[in-house]
Kinemage of the C-alpha trace (Angstrom):
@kinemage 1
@onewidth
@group {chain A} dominant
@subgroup {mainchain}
@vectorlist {calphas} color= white
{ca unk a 1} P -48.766 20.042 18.793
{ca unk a 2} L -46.750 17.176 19.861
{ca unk a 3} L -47.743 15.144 16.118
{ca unk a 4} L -46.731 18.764 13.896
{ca unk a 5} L -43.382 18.993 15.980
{ca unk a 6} L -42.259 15.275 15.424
{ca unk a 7} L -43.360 15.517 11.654
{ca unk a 8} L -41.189 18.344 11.415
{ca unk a 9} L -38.246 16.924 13.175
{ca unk a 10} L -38.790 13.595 10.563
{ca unk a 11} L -38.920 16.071 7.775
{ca unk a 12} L -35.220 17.717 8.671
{ca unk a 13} L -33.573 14.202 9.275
{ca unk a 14} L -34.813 13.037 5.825
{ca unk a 15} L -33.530 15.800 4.081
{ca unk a 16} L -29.982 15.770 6.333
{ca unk a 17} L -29.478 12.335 6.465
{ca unk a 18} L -26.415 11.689 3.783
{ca unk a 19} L -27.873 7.869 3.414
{ca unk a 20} L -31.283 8.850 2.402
{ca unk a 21} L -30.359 11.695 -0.077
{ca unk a 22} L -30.541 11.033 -3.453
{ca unk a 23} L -27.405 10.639 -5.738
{ca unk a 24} L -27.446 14.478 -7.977
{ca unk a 25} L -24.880 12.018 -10.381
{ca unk a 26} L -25.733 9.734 -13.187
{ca unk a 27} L -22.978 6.985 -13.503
{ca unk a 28} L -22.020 4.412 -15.666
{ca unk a 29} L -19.000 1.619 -15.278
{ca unk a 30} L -17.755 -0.660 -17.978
{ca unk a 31} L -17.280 -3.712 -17.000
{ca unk a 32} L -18.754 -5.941 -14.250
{ca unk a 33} L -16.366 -5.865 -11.278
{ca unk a 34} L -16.027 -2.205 -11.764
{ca unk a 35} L -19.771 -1.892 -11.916
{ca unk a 36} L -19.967 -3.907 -8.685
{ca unk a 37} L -17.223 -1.538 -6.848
{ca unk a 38} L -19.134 1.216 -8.176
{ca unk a 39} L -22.624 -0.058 -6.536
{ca unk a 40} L -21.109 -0.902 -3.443
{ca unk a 41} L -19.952 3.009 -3.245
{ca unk a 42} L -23.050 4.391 -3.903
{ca unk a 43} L -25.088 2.036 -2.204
{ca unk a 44} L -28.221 3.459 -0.177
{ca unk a 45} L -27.442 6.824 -2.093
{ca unk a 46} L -27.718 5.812 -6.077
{ca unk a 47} L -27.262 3.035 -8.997
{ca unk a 48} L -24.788 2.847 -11.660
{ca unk a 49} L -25.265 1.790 -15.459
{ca unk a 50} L -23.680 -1.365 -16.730
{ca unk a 51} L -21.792 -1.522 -20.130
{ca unk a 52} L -20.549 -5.216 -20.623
{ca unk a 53} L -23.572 -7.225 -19.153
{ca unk a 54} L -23.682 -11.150 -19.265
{ca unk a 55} L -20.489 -13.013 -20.737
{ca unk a 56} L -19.568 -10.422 -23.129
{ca unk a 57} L -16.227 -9.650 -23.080
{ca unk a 58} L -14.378 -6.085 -22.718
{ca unk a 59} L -11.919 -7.519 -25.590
{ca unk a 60} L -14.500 -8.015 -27.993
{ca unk a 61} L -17.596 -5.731 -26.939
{ca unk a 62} L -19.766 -3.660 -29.489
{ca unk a 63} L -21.234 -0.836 -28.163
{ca unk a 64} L -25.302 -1.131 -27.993
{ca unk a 65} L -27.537 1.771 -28.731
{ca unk a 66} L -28.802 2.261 -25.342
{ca unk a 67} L -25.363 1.886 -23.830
{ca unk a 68} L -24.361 5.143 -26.169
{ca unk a 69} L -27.829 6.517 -24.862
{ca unk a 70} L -26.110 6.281 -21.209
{ca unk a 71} L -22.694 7.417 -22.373
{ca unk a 72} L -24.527 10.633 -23.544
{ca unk a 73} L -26.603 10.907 -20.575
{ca unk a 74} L -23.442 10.368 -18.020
{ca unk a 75} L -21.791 12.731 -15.398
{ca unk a 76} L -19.215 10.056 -14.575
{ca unk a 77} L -17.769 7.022 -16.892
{ca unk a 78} L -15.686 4.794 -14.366
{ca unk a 79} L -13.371 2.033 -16.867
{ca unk a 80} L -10.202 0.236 -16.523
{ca unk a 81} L -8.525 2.237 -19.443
{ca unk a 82} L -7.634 1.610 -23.179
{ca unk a 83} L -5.863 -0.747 -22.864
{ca unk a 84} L -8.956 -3.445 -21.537
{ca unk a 85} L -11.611 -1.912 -23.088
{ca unk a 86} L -10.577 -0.270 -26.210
{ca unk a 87} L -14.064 -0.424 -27.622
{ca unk a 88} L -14.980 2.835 -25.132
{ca unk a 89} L -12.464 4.923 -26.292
{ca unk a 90} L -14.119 6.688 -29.282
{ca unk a 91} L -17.527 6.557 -27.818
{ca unk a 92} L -16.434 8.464 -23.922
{ca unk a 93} L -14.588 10.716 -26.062
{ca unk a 94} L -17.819 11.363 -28.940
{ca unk a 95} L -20.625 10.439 -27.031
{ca unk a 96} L -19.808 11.223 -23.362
{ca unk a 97} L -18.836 14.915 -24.111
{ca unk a 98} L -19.993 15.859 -20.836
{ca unk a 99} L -19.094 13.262 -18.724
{ca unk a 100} L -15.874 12.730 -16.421
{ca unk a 101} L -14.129 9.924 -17.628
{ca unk a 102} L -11.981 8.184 -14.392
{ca unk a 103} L -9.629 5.362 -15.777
{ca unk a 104} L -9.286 3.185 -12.477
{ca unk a 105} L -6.111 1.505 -13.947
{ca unk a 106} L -4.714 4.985 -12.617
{ca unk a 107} L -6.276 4.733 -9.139
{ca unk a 108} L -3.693 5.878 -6.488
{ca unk a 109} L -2.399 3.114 -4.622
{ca unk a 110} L -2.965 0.514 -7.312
{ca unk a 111} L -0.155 -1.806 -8.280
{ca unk a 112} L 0.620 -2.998 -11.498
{ca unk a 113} L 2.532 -6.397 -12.753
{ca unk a 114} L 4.359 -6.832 -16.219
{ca unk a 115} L 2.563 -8.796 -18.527
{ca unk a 116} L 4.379 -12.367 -18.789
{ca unk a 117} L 5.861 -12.625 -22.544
{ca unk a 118} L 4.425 -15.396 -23.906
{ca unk a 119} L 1.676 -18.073 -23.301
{ca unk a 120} L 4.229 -21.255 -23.274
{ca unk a 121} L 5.275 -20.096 -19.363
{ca unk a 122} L 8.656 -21.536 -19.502
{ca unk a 123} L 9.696 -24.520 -17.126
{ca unk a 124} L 9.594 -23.109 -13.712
{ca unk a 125} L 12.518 -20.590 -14.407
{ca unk a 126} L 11.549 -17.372 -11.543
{ca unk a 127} L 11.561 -13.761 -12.137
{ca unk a 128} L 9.940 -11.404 -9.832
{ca unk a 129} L 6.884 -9.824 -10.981
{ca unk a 130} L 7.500 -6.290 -12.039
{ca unk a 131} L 5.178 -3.830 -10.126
{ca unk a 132} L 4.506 0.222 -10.403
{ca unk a 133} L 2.689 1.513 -7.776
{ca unk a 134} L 1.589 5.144 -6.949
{ca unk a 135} L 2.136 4.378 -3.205
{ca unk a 136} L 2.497 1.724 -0.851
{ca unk a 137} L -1.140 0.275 -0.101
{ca unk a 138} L -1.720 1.560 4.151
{ca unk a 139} L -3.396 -1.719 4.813
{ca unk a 140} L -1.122 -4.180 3.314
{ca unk a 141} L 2.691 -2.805 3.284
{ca unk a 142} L 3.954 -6.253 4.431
{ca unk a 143} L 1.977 -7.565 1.340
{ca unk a 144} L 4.694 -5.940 -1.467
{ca unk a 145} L 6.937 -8.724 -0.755
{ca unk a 146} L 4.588 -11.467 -1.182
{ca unk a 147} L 3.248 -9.586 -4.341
{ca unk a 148} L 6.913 -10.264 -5.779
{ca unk a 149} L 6.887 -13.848 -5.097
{ca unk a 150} L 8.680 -15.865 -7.105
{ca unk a 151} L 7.041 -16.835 -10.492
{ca unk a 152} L 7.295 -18.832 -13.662
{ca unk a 153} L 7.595 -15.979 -15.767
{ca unk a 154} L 10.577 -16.133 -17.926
{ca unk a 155} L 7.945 -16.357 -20.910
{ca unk a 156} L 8.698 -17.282 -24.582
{ca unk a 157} L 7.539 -14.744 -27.507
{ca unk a 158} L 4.184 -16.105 -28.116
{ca unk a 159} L 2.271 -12.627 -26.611
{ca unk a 160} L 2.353 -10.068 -28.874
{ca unk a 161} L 2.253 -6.896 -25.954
{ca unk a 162} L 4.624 -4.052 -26.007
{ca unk a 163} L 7.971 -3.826 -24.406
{ca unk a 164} L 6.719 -3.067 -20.599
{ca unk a 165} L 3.250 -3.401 -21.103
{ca unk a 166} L 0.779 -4.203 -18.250
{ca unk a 167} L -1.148 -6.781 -17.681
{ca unk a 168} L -4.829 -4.660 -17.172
{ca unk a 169} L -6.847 -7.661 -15.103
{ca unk a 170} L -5.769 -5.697 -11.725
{ca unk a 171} L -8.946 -5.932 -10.266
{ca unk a 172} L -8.322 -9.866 -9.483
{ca unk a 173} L -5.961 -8.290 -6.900
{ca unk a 174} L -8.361 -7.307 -4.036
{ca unk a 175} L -5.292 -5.236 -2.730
{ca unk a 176} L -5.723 -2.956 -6.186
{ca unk a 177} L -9.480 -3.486 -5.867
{ca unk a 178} L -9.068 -1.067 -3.017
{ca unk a 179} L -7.121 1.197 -4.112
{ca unk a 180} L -10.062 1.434 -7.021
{ca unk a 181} L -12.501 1.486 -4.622
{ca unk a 182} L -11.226 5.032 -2.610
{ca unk a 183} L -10.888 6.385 -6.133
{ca unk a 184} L -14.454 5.665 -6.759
{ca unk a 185} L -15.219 7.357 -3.477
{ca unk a 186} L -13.252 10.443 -4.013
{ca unk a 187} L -14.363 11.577 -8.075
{ca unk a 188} L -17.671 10.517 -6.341
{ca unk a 189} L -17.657 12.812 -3.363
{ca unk a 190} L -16.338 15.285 -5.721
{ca unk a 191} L -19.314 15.260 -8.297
{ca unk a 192} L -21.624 14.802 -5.694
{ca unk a 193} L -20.307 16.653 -2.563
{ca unk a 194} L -24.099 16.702 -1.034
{ca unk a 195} L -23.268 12.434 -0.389
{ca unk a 196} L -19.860 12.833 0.416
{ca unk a 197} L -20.196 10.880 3.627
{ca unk a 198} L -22.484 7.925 2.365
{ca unk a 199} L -19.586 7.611 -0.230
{ca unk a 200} L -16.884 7.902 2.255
{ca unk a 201} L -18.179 5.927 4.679
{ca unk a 202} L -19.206 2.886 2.487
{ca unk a 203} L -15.645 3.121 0.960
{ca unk a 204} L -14.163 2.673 4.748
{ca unk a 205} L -16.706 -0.782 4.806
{ca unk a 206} L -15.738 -2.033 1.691
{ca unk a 207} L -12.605 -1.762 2.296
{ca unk a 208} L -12.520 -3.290 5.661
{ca unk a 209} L -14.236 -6.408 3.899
{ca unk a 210} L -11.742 -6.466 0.793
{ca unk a 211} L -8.851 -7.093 4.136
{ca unk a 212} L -10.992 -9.867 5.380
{ca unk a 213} L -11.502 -11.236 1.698
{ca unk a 214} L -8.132 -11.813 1.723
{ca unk a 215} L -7.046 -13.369 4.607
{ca unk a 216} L -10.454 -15.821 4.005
{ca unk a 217} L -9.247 -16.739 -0.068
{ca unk a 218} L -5.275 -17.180 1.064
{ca unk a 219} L -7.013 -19.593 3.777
{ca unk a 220} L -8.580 -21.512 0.828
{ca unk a 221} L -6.021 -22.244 -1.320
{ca unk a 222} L -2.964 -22.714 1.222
{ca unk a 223} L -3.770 -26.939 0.627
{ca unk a 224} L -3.159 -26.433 -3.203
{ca unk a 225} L -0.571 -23.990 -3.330
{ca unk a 226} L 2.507 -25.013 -5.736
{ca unk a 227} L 0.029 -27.135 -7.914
{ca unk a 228} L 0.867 -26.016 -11.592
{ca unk a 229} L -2.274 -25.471 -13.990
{ca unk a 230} L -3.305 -23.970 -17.346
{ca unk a 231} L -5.208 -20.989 -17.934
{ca unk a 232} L -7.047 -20.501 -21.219
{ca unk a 233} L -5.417 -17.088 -21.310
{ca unk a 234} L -3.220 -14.805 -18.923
{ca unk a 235} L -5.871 -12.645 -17.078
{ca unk a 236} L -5.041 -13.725 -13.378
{ca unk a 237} L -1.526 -12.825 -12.915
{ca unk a 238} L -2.897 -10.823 -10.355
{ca unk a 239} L -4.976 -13.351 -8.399
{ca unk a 240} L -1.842 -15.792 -8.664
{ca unk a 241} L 0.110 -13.186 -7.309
{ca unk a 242} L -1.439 -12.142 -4.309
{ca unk a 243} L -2.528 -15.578 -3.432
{ca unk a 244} L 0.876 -17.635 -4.392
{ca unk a 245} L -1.117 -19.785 -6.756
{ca unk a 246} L 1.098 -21.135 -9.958
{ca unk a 247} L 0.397 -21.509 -13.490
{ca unk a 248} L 2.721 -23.009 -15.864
{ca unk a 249} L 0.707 -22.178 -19.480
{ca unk a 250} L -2.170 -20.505 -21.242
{ca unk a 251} L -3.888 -22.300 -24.201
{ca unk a 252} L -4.505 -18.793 -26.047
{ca unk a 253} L -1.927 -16.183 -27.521
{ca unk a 254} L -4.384 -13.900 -26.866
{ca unk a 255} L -8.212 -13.650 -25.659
{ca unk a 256} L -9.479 -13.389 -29.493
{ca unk a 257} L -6.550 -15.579 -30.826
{ca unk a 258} L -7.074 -19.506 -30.574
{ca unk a 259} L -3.760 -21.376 -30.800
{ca unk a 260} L -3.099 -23.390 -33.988
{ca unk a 261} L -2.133 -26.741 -34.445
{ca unk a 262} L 1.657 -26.545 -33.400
{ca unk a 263} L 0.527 -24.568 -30.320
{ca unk a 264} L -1.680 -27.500 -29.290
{ca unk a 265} L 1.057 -29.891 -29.388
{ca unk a 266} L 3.606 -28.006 -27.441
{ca unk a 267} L 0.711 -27.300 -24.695
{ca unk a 268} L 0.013 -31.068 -24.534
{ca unk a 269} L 3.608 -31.488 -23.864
{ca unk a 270} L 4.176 -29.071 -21.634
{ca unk a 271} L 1.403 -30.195 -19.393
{ca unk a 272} L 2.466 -33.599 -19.250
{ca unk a 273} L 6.178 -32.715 -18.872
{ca unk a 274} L 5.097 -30.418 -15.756
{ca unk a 275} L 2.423 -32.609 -14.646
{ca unk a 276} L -0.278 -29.528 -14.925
{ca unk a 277} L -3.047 -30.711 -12.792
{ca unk a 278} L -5.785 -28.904 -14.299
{ca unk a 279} L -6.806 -27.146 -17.748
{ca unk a 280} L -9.140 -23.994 -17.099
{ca unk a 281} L -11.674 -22.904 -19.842
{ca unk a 282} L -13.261 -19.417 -19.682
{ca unk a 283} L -17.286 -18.661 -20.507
{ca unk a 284} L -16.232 -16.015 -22.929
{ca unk a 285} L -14.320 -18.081 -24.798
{ca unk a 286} L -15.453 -21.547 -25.159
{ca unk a 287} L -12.377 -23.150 -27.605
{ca unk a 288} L -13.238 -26.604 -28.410
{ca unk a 289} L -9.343 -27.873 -27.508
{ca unk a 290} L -10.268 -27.129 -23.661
{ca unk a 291} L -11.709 -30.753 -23.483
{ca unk a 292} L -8.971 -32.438 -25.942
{ca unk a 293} L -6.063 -30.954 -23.991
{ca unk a 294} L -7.382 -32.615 -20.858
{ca unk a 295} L -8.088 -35.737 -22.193
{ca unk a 296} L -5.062 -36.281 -23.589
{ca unk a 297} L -3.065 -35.187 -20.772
{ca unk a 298} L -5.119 -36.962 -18.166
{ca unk a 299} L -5.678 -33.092 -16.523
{ca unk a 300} L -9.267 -32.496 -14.729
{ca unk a 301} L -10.953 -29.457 -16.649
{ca unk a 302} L -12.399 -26.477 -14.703
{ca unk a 303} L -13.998 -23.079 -15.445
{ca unk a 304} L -11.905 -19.646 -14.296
{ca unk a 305} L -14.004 -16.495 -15.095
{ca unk a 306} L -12.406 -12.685 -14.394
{ca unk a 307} L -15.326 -11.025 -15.185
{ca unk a 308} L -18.022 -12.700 -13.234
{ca unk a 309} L -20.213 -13.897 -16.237
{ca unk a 310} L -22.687 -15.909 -14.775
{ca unk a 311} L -22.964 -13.617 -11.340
{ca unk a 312} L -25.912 -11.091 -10.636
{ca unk a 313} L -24.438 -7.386 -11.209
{ca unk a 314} L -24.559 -5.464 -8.055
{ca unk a 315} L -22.107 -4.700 -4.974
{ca unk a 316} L -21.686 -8.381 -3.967
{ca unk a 317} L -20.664 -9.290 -7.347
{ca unk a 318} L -16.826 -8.598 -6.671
{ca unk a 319} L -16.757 -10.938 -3.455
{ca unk a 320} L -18.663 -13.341 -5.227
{ca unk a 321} L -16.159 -13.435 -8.178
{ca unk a 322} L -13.255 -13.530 -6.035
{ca unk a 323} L -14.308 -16.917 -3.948
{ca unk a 324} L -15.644 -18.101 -7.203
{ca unk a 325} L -12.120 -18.133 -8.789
{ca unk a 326} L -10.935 -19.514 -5.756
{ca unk a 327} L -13.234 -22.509 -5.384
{ca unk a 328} L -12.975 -23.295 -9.049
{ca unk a 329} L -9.025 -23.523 -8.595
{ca unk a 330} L -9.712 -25.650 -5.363
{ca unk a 331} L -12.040 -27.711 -6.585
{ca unk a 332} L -10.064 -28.795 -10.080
{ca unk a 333} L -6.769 -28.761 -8.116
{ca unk a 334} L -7.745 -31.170 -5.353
């Protein structure tokens, strides 16, 4: 008797316990520190689909047959927006007819920072970054004046983005990552009420982890703070931002653009003339003039990477590509 009621008791917790429920969602993400935000939501409860796998590049992605297999499958599409990943736009709207499309660049909370006109950052003259945010982030309100910081942002014309355009790599902000994160958590509580609290309650971990990220990455960097470097193109404004880190060029006009000949030059000026202490490459884009720059300026080389190219997908992945940028901008500034 004892043996029949304890199976029975096991049986009810199984089927009540939020955890151990199954997700009733199918989910794809774009990109992969989306994907990994995504996982780490639905972790113990479900798995999410992956779009841009390996080093491809949301700037430059074409759509795979099984991805659109997924698309049409999907209950919920979670993507930066149009403008990162252009490439989804036809297919969410053709293929994923039945799917929920959430654009995280409009997660509540979520701060956003001008894009920088032009790739030649001009010589140290500071503007404050220009942000638009839904509301004030709860955790880090003291953390909108040191967003603002002063930068070397009074670009030349070399970027070709519209008047007030944003810059979309938010994600390299964990403050944003956040606010992305309780997004996830809400359209996924609402698609999936049954694993509300699973969803909820690894939102409330994550996000407890993404306040200890940053206090651990600031930590890093304070001993090369205010050491000027070049990027091979303007994804991190965000990271730079948050963390008080400095660049003073990017090598390309644009991630799909490589500079030409006249570019070059003024680069290899401009990094001797502000002593740049480091050139960064990207695995994405491999341009040949990564190596010459440095080696004509006397500048170590490194490797910055926003979308974690080389890093096992999954709910770790955003941590890991957060410390990754940071030790790679340690490491070649040292």
């Amino acid at each position: 008797m004892r043996s029949i009621r304890a199976t029975f008791l096991a049986a009810i917790m199984l089927a009540t316990c939020p955890a151990l429920a199954k997700a009733e969602v199918k989910v794809v993400a774009s990109i992969k520190p989306v994907h990994s935000l995504v996982a780490a939501v639905m972790q113990g409860v479900g798995t999410a689909d992956l779009i841009v796998d390996g080093a491809g590049s949301p700037h430059t992605y074409a759509l795979k047959p099984s991805q659109a297999r997924q698309l049409q499958d999907a209950d919920l599409v979670f993507w930066m927006g149009h403008d990162l990943e252009a490439f989804l736009e036809k297919p969410i709207a053709g293929i994923a007819k039945k799917a929920l499309s959430v654009e995280l660049m409009d997660s509540q909370g979520l701060s956003k920072i001008s894009f920088r006109k032009g790739g030649d950052f001009d010589d140290h003259h500071h503007d404050d970054a220009r942000h638009e945010s839904h509301e004030d982030h709860e955790d880090h309100k003291d953390d909108e004046d040191h967003a603002e910081h002063e930068h070397a942002d009074n670009f030349h014309d070399a970027y070709d983005h519209e008047e007030d355009a944003f810059n979309p790599h938010v994600w390299l902000d964990p403050v944003n990552a956040t606010a992305m994160v309780r997004e996830i958590a809400k359209q996924l509580s609402q698609a999936d009420p049954a694993n509300a609290p699973s969803y909820n309650a690894n939102a409330s971990r994550i996000v407890a982890r993404l306040n200890d990220l940053i206090a651990e990455i600031d930590a890093k960097l304070a001993p090369v703070k205010g050491r000027g470097y070049v990027v091979f193109h303007d994804a991190y404004q965000y990271f730079e931002t948050r963390f008080d880190m400095m660049a003073v060029g990017a090598i390309a006009v644009s991630p799909d653009v490589l500079p030409g000949a006249e570019r070059v030059r003024n680069l290899q000026d401009k990094i001797r003339r502000l002593d740049a202490s480091c050139v960064f490459s990207e695995p994405q884009f491999e341009p040949d003039l990564v190596t010459p720059l440095a080696e004509i300026t006397t500048s170590a080389t490194g490797i910055l990477d926003p979308l974690g190219a080389s890093l096992e997908p999954g709910p770790e992945l955003y941590f890991a590509l957060i410390r990754t940028i940071a030790g790679s901008m340690k490491d070649c500034l040292s």
